[in-house]
C-alpha positions in Angstrom: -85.5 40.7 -128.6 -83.0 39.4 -130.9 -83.3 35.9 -131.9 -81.0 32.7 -132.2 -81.9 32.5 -136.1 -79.0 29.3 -136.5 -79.8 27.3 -133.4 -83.7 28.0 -134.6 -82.9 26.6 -137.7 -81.3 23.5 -136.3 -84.4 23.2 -134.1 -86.9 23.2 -137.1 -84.2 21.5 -139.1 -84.3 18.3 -136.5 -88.3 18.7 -136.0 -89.0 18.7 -139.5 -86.6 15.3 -139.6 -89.0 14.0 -137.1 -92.2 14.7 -138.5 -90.9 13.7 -141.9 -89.5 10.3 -140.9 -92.7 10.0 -138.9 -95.2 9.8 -141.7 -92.8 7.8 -143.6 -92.3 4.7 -141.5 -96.3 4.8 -140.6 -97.0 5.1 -144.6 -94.1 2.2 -145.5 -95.0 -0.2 -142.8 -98.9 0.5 -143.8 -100.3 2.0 -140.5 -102.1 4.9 -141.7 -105.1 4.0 -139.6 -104.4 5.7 -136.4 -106.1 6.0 -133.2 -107.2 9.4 -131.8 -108.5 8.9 -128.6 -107.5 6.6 -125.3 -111.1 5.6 -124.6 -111.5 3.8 -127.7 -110.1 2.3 -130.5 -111.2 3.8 -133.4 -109.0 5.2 -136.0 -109.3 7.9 -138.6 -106.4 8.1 -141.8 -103.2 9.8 -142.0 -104.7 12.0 -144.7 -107.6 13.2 -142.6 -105.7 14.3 -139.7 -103.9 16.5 -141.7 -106.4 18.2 -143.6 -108.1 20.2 -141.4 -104.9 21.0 -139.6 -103.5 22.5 -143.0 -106.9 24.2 -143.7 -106.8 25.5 -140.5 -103.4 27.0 -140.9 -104.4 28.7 -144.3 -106.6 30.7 -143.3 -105.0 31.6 -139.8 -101.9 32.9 -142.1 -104.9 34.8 -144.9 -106.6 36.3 -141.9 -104.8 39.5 -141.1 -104.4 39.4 -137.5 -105.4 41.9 -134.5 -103.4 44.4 -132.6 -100.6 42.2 -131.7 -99.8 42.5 -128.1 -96.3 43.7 -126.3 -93.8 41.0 -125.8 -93.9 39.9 -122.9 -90.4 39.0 -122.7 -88.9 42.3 -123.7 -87.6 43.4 -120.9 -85.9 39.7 -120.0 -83.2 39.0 -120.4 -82.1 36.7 -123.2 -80.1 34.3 -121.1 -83.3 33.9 -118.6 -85.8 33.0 -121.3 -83.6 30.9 -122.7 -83.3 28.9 -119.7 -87.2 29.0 -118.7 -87.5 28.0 -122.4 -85.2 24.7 -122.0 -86.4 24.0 -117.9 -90.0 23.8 -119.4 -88.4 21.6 -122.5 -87.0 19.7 -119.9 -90.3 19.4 -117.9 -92.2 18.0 -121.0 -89.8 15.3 -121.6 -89.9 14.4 -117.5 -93.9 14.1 -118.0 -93.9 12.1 -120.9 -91.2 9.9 -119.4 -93.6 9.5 -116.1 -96.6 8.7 -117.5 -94.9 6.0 -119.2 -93.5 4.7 -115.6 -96.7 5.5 -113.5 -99.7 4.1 -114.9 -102.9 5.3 -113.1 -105.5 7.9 -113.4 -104.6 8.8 -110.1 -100.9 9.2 -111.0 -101.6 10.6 -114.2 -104.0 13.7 -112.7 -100.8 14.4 -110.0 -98.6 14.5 -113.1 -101.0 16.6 -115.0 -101.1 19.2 -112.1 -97.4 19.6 -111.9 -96.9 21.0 -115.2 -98.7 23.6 -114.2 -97.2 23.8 -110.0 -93.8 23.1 -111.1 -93.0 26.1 -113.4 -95.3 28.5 -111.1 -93.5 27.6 -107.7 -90.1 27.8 -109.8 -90.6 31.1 -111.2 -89.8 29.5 -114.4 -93.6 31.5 -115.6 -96.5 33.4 -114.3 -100.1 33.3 -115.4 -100.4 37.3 -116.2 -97.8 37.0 -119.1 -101.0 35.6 -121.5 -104.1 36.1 -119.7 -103.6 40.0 -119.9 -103.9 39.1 -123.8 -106.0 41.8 -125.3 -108.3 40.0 -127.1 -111.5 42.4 -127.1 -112.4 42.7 -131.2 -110.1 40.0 -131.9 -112.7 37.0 -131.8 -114.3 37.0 -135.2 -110.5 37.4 -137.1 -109.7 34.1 -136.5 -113.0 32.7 -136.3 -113.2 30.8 -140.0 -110.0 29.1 -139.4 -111.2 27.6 -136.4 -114.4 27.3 -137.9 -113.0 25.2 -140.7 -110.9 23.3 -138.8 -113.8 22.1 -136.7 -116.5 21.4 -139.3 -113.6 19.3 -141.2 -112.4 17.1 -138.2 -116.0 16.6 -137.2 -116.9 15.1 -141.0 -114.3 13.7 -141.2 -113.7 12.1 -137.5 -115.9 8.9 -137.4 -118.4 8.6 -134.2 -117.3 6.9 -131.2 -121.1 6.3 -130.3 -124.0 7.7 -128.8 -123.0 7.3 -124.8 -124.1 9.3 -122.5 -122.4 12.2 -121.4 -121.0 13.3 -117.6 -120.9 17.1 -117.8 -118.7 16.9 -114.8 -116.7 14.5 -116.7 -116.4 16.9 -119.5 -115.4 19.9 -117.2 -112.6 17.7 -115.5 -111.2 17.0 -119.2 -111.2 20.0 -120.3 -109.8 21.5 -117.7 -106.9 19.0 -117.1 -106.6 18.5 -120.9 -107.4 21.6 -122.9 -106.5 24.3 -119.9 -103.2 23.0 -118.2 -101.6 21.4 -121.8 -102.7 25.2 -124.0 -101.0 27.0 -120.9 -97.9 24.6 -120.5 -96.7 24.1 -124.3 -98.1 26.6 -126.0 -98.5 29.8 -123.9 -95.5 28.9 -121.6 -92.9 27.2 -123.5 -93.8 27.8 -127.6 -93.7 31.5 -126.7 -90.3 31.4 -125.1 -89.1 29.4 -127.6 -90.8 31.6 -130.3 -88.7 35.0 -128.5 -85.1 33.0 -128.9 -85.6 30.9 -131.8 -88.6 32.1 -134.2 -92.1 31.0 -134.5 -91.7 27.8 -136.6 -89.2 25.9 -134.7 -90.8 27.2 -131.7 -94.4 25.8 -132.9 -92.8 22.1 -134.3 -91.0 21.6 -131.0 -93.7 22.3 -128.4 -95.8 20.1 -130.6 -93.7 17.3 -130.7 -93.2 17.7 -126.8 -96.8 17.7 -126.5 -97.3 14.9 -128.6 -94.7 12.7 -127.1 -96.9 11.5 -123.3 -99.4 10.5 -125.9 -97.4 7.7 -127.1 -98.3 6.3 -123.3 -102.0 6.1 -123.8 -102.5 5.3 -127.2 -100.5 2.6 -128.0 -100.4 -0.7 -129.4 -98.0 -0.9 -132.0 -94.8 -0.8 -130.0 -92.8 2.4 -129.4 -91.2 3.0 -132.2 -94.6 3.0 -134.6 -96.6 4.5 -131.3 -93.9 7.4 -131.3 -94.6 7.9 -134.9 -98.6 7.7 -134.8 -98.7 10.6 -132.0 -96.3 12.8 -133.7 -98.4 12.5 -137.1 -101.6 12.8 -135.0 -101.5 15.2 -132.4 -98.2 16.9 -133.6 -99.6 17.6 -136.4 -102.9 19.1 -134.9 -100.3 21.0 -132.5 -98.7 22.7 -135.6 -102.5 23.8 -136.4 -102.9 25.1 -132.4 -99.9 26.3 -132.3 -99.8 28.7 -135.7 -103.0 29.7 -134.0 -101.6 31.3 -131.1 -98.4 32.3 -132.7 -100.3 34.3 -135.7 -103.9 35.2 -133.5 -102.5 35.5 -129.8 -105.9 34.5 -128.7 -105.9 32.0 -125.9 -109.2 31.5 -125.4 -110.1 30.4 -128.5 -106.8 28.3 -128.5 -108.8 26.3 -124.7 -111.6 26.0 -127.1 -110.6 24.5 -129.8 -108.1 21.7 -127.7 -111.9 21.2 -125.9 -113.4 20.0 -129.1 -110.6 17.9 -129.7 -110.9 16.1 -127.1 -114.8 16.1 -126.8 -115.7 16.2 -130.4 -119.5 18.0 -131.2 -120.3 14.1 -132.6 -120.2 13.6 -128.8 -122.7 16.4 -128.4 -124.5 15.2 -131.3 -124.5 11.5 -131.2 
């Protein structure tokens, strides 16, 4: 499928903008302490958010990766995964928006459920297009990228203590957090923006989109600064999630690793 090579320049152009002026302001203004979780306040630094995302990265791009599979937009139209592309786009920005307006668990769970309903109901995506992923012999390629990635955010991630944990909790979580959010922006919408407009511009924008509803629930620096901490936070780790499935195409390990984001193995551990 041929791709938009200028608009997918503008796209990285403008993304790269934003994660550049990002950093900046949180580096001038001295907030480089930033918080990586909503049920707590504890912080790690700028610098050790982006380490194991770049390690990570490296050795997704050394590891030579499996039998790729077929495209599952060859066949489509340009026109119609263009607009599935921008429809979900648009659907990122509504949820960030909301979560903003609707405080609530109970709101927030309803929202959360709609990424996946809306573009389902809509036609705007089906589930088949990545879970027919061939992945059989594929697990151990990428392994020691996620493997690095992991160990390094786990050092260097301090403890939120030693609480006990619900293992229903955890299944809830994972599935509302590291399930719906890997299927939405980056099996949905990163690869119809990766067919149009190339895998980098593709990768920065979903990660921006799917850092953006963060900015509602880890706050505390006023917009502008909270804007900035969630893009050089979990936009960063998106890039990392993101190369991931763009280079690896394996979205299993892509659930796991967004699991042990959000329920680091100091959690297990502590």
């Amino acid at each position: 499928m041929k791709i938009s090579r200028d608009h997918g320049l503008l796209i990285g152009l403008g993304c790269g903008a934003v994660y550049t002026a990002a950093i900046v302001a949180l580096v001038v203004t001295g907030n480089t302490a930033l918080r990586y979780s909503a049920d707590h306040h504890d912080t790690r630094s700028l610098l050790t958010v982006c380490l194991p995302a770049a390690a990570g990265i490296a050795l997704a791009w050394a590891i030579r990766p499996g039998r790729q599979p077929a495209d599952p937009f060859a066949a489509v139209p340009r026109a119609r995964i263009t607009r599935q592309a921008w429809f979900l786009a648009a659907l990122a920005v509504a949820f960030a928006v909301a979560v903003h307006l609707l405080p609530g668990d109970g709101w927030f769970v309803l929202l959360k459920l709609a990424l996946l309903a809306i573009p389902l109901i809509a036609g705007w995506a089906t589930l088949r297009e990545w879970a027919r992923v061939d992945t059989r012999g594929h697990w151990l390629r990428p392994l020691p990228a996620v493997l690095a990635f992991v160990a390094m955010s786990t050092v260097l991630q301090p403890s939120s203590g030693g609480s006990a944990i619900d293992p229903i909790t955890i299944v809830v979580v994972f599935v509302l957090n590291a399930v719906i959010e890997e299927v939405f922006y980056r099996f949905w919408l990163q690869s119809r923006l990766e067919s149009r407009y190339g895998m980098w511009p593709a990768i920065a924008l979903s990660s921006l989109l799917w850092a953006a509803w963060h900015t509602a629930i880890q706050g505390g620096l006023g917009f502008p600064l909270d804007f900035a901490a969630v893009v050089a936070n979990q936009g960063v780790t998106g890039l990392f999630l993101g190369y991931l499935w763009a280079r690896h195409r394996n979205p299993w390990l892509v659930i796991v690793v967004h699991g042990l984001i959000n329920a680091p193995l100091t959690m297990f551990l502590g």
